[in-house]
C-alpha positions as CSV (number, residue, x, y, z in Angstrom):
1,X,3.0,-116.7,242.8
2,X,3.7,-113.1,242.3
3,X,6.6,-112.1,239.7
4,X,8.9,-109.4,240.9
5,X,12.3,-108.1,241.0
6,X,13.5,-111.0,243.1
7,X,12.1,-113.5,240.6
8,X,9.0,-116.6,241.0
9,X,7.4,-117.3,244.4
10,X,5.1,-120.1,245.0
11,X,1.2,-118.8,245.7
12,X,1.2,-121.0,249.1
13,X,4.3,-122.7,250.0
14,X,2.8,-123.6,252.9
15,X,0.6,-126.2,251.2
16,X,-2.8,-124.2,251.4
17,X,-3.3,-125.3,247.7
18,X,-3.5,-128.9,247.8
19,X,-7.2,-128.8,247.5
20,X,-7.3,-126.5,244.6
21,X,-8.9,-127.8,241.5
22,X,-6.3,-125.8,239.3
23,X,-4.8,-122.6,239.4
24,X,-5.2,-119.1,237.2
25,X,-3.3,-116.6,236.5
26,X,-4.3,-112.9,237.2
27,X,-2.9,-109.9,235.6
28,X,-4.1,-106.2,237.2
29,X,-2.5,-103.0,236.1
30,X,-2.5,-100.7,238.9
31,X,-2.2,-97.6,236.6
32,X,-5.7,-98.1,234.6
33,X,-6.9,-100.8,237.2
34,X,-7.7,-103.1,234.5
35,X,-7.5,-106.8,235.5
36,X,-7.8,-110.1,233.3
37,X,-7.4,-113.4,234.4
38,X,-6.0,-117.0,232.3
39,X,-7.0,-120.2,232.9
40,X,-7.9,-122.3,234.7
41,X,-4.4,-124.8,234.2
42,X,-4.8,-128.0,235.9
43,X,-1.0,-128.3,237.2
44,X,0.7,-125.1,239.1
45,X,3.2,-125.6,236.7
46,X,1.4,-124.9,233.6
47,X,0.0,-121.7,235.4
48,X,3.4,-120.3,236.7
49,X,5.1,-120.9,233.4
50,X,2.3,-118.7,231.6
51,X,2.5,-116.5,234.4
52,X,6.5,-116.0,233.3
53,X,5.0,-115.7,229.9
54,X,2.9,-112.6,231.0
55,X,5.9,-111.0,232.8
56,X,8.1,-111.7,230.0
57,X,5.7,-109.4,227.3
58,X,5.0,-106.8,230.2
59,X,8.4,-106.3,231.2
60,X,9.7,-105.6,227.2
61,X,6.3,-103.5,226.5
62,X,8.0,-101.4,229.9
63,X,5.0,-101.9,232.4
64,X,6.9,-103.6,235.3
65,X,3.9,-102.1,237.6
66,X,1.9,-104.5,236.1
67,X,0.8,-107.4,239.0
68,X,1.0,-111.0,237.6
69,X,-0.4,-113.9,240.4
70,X,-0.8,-117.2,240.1
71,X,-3.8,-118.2,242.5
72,X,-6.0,-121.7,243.1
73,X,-8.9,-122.1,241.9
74,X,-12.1,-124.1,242.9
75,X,-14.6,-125.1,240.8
76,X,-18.2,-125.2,241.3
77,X,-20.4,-127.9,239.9
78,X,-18.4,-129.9,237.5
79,X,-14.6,-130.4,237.6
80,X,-12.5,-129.3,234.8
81,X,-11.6,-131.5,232.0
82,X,-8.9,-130.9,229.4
């Protein structure tokens, strides 16, 4: 999902994601083109509610350049366990 102006939007609606093994989030400021990422979450849920998180704490810091995605993930090797 990407966090904008016109609020949450799902990464895939069109169910392109089912085969994910979980999801992370990624943060990139375009300014300084520093990137992190967070996870991996298990449920999309639990990523897009971090991903709010994250545009929660850039919006009050006053960076609403800042690009926050929630996007699959798929494991090699081993799955993850939590």
């Amino acid at each position: 999902m990407t966090l904008g102006g016109d609020g949450a939007r799902p990464s895939a609606e069109d169910g392109l994601d089912d085969d994910a093994d979980g999801f992370v989030v990624l943060v990139v400021d375009p300014v300084t083109g520093h990137g992190d990422c967070y996870g991996p979450y298990l449920e999309a849920g639990a990523a897009h509610g971090q991903a709010e998180w994250r545009r929660l704490e850039f919006d009050v810091a006053d960076l609403p350049d800042v690009v926050i995605a929630v996007l699959p993930w798929h494991a090699e090797g081993d799955l993850l366990t939590l």
